[in-house]
KOLSE-826863 format. One line per 8 residues: number of its first residue (from 1); their letters; for each residue z, y, x negated of C-alpha. Coordinates in steps of 0.2 Angstrom, whole numbers. Example, Ala and Ser with C-alpha at 12.3 -4.5 7.8 and 13.67 -1.06 7.14 Angstrom:
REM KOLSE-826863
1> as> 39:-22:-62; 36:-5:-68 $
***
This chain:
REM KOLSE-826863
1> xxxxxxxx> 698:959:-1333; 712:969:-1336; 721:977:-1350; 735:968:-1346; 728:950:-1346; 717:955:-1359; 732:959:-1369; 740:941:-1364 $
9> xxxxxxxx> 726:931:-1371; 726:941:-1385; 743:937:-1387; 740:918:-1384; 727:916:-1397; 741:926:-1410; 754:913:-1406; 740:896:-1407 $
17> xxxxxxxx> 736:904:-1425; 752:904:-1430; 757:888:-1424; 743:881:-1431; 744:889:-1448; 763:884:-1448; 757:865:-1445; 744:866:-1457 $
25> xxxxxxxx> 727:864:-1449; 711:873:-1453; 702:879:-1436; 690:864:-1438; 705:852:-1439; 715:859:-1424; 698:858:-1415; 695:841:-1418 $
33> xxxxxxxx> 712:837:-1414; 706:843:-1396; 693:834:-1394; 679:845:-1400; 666:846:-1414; 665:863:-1421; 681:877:-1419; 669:888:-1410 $
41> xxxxxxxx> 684:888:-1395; 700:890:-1406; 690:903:-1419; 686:914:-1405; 701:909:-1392; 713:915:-1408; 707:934:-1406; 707:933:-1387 $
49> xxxxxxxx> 688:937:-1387; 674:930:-1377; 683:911:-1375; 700:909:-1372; 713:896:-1370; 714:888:-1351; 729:877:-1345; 722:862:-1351 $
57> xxxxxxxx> 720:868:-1367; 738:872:-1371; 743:857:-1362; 735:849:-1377; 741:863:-1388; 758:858:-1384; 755:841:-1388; 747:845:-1406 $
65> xxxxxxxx> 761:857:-1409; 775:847:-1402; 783:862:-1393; 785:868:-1376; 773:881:-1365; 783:893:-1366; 780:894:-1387; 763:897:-1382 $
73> xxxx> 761:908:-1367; 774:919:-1373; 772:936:-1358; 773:952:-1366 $
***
């Protein structure tokens, strides 16, 4: 992958933390909320490392958060 997309989902993963520490939610909680069982995905989708975030995940994002993609996927 390159720098450059390595730097987006980086990027992504800030802006999921954020949101989520700004709604409240532990890792577990946000995970639950998408329909998993342990926050294996967000924990390492937040850093950008080794999982990362796929369209259907912040379509379901935006629904937990309420906002719009672009709040998300924010292009550097």
């Amino acid at each position: 992958m390159s720098d450059k997309m390595e730097k987006y989902y980086v990027n992504i993963g800030n802006n999921v933390r954020n949101l989520r520490i700004k709604k409240g939610l532990t890792q577990l909680e946000l995970s639950k909320l998408m329909g998993f069982k342990s926050r294996s995905l967000v924990s390492k989708a937040e850093v950008g490392k080794e999982k990362r975030f796929g369209i259907e995940h912040i379509i379901k994002l935006c629904e937990i958060f309420q906002c719009k993609i672009s709040d998300i996927v924010i292009l550097l």
